[in-house]
N, C-alpha and C positions, 0 to 999 in steps of 0.2 A: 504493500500500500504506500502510495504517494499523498503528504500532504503539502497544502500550500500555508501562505503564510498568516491564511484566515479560517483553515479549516474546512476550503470548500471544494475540493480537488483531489477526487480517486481513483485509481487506476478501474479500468473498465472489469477484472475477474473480484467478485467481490470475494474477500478469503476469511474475512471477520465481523463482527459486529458492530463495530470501528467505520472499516468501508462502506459496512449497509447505510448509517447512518448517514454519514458526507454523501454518498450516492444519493439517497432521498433530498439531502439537502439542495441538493443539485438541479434536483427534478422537481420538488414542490414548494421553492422556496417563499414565496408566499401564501402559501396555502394552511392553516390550522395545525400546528403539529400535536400541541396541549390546551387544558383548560385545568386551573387552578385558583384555589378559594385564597382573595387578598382582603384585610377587613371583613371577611362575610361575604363578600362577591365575587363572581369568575368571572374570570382575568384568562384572553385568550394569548395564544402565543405561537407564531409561525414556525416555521421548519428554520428559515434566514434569521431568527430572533433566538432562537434555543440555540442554533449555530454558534452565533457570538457569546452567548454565556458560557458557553464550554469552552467554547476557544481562550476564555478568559481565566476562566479554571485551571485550564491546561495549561498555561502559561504559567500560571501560579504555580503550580506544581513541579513545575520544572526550572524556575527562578526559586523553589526552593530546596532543588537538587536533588529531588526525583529523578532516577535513572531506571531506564528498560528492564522490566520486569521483577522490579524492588515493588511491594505491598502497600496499598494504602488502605486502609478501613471506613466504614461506611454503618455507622452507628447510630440509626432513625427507623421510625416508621416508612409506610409508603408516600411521597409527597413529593412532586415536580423536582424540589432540591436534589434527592435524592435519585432522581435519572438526570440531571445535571452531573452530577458529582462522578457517578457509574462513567459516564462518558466523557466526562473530564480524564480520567482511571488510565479509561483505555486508547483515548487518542493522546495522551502522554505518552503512551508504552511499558507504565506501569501494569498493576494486575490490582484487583480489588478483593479485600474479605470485607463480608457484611456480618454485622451481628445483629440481630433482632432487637426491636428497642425493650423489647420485656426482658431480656435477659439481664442476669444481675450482675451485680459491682466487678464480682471474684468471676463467676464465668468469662465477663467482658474484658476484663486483661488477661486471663490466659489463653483467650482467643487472640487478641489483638498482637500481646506479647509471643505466642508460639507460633505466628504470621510474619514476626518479625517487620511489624508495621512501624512506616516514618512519618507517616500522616493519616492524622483519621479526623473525616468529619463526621462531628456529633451533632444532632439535631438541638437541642435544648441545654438551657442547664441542668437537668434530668440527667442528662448523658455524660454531659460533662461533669458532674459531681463524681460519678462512678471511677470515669479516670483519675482526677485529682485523688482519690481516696486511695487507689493503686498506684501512684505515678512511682515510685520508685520499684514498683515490678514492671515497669514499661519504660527500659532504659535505650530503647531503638524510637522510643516516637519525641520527635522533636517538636510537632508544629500539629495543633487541634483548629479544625475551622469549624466553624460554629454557625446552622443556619438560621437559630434564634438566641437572640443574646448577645450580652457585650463581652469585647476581647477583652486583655490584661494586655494587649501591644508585645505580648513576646509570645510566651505557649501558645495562648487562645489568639487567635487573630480575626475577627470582624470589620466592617468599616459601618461606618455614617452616610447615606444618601440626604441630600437635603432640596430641596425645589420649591420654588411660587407654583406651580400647577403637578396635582397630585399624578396627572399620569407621565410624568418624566421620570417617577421613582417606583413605578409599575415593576417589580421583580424584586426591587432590592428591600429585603424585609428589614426593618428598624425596629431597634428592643426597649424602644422607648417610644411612647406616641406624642408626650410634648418636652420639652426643655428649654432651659431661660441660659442664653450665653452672655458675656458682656460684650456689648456696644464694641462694633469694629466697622470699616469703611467698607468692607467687601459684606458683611451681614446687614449692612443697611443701606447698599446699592443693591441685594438681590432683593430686600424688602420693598425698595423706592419702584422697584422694576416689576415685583408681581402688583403694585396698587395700581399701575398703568396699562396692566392685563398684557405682560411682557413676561413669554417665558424665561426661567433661568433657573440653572442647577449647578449643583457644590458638592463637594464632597470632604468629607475629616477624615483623616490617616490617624488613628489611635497608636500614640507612642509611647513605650516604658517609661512609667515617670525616674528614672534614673538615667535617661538619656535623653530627658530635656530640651539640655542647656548642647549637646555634643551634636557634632554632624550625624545625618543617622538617612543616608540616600533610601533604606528602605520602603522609609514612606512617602516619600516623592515618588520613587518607582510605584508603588503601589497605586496613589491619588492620576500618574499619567498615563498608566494601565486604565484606570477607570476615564478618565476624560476621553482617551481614544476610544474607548467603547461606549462612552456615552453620543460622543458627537459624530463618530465615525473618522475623525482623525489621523493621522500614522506618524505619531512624533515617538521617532527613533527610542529607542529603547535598550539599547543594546551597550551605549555607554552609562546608564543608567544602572544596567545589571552587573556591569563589569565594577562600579563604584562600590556598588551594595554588596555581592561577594566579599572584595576587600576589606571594605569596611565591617564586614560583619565578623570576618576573621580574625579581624585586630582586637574587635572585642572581646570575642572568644580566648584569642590568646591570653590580651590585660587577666579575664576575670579568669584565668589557670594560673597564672603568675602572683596571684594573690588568696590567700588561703580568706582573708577578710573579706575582701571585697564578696567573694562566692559566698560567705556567709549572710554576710547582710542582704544580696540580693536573692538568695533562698530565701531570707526569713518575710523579706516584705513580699514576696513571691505569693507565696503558701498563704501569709497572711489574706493577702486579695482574695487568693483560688477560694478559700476557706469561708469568706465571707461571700464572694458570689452565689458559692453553694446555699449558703443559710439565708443571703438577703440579695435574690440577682438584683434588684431594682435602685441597689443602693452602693453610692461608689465613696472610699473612705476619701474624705476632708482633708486638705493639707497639715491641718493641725494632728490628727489620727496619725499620717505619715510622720510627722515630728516628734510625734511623741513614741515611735515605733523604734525610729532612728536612735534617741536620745537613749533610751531602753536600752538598745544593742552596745552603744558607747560604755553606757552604767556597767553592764556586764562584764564586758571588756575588761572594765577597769579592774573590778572585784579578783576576776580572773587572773588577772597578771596581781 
């Protein structure tokens, strides 16, 4: 199988389920592929519209070093995300394990863990709680994507869709239905712009609050991934990935080279996962973090 650089180009012998798909896509690209329930309403979606969500997934997947026939998991019920994700899997050239979303805590990591999975998307924080409760018997999965719910910007990764007219954010499911941010020039140019009945849409890159203040290309690749698939754009991306590898390495390196640093960003880590699980709707306060911080210091000291 032959793909191109939008996922819509396959050799004429279909040999997988992979090619069946791009083939359909080919042939009925306007035409209804799905229908799924958004707020309580169906929400329809083309063969050329599911195309670019996968294509978008698959990217993902492979900007986060998914390699040919390495495992990814698929831990939901049945629901449109969920054959997203399956065909994300497979036109990466990964391979996918499912686990049933009734299945429990202890079954779902020795499945995931004995798949030797690097990526698993979980439906809910349901699912997600299950992993955090295992994550240290699941020492291969690096990266949880989440199709309801907010990331933590490192493990769990999510984004933020934002729009003046609700069908520009058609697909992208949000774990939050309202929020108050403070006053910026781009949040009240897209406000000025939906009260003149001007469409416009945005998007938030959620980043580890311990990399702030530092460069961090990931999230920029991330938000120009979404732009070009939101506007149909093609702004290069390629020196974007090459930044974000490196940079992500150095990070990795720093926090091996530091027996503290990996301490503290465990402990405020676990702290989030911990409280996602017990309260998804609620995200700790800068002062909570300070005072989390200050804690670890105190220890510290006692310690030495």
């Amino acid at each position: 199988m032959t793909i191109d650089g939008n996922l819509t180009s396959a050799t004429a012998t279909t040999s997988n389920v992979a090619s069946m798909f791009l083939d359909r896509v080919q042939t009925s690209a306007n035409k209804e592929a799905f229908r799924y329930l958004v707020a309580g309403e169906w929400v329809s979606a083309t063969w050329r519209q599911t195309a670019d969500r996968v294509d978008e997934l698959a990217a993902g997947l492979l900007a986060l070093g998914i390699e040919p026939e390495q495992r990814v998991g698929v831990a939901s019920s049945t629901r449109y995300e969920w054959i997203l994700a399956d065909l994300a899997i497979m036109c990466s050239g990964a391979a996918t394990t499912t686990v049933y979303s009734s299945t429990n805590a202890r079954d779902t990591a020795y499945i995931l863990n004995d798949s030797e999975c690097r990526i698993v998307f979980a439906e809910d924080s349901g699912q997600l709680a299950k992993l955090i409760d295992h994550r240290p018997e699941l020492p291969n999965l690096t990266r949880v994507v989440l199709f309801d719910g907010p990331g933590d910007g490192d493990w769990v990764i999510t984004l933020t869709a934002h729009a003046t007219d609700t069908e520009l954010v058609q697909g992208y499911r949000s774990w939050i239905d309202r929020v108050e941010v403070p006053a910026s020039f781009t949040g009240l140019l897209e406000f000025r712009l939906g009260q003149r009945d001007r469409k416009a849409m945005g998007f938030a890159a959620h980043v580890p609050h311990y990399l702030a203040q530092a460069s961090f290309p990931e999230a920029t690749l991330t938000l120009t991934r979404s732009l070009n698939q939101a506007t149909g754009l093609a702004v290069p991306l390629e020196p974007l990935e090459k930044a974000s590898a490196a940079n992500l390495a150095d990070i990795a390196e720093e926090m091996q080279g530091s027996s503290e640093v990996q301490e503290l960003v465990a402990t405020l880590e676990q702290q989030y996962d911990s409280l996602q699980a017990e309260q998804p709707d609620r995200v700790p306060s800068a002062e909570e973090i300070a005072a989390e911080f200050e804690k670890f210091l105190a220890d510290r000291e006692k310690d030495d």
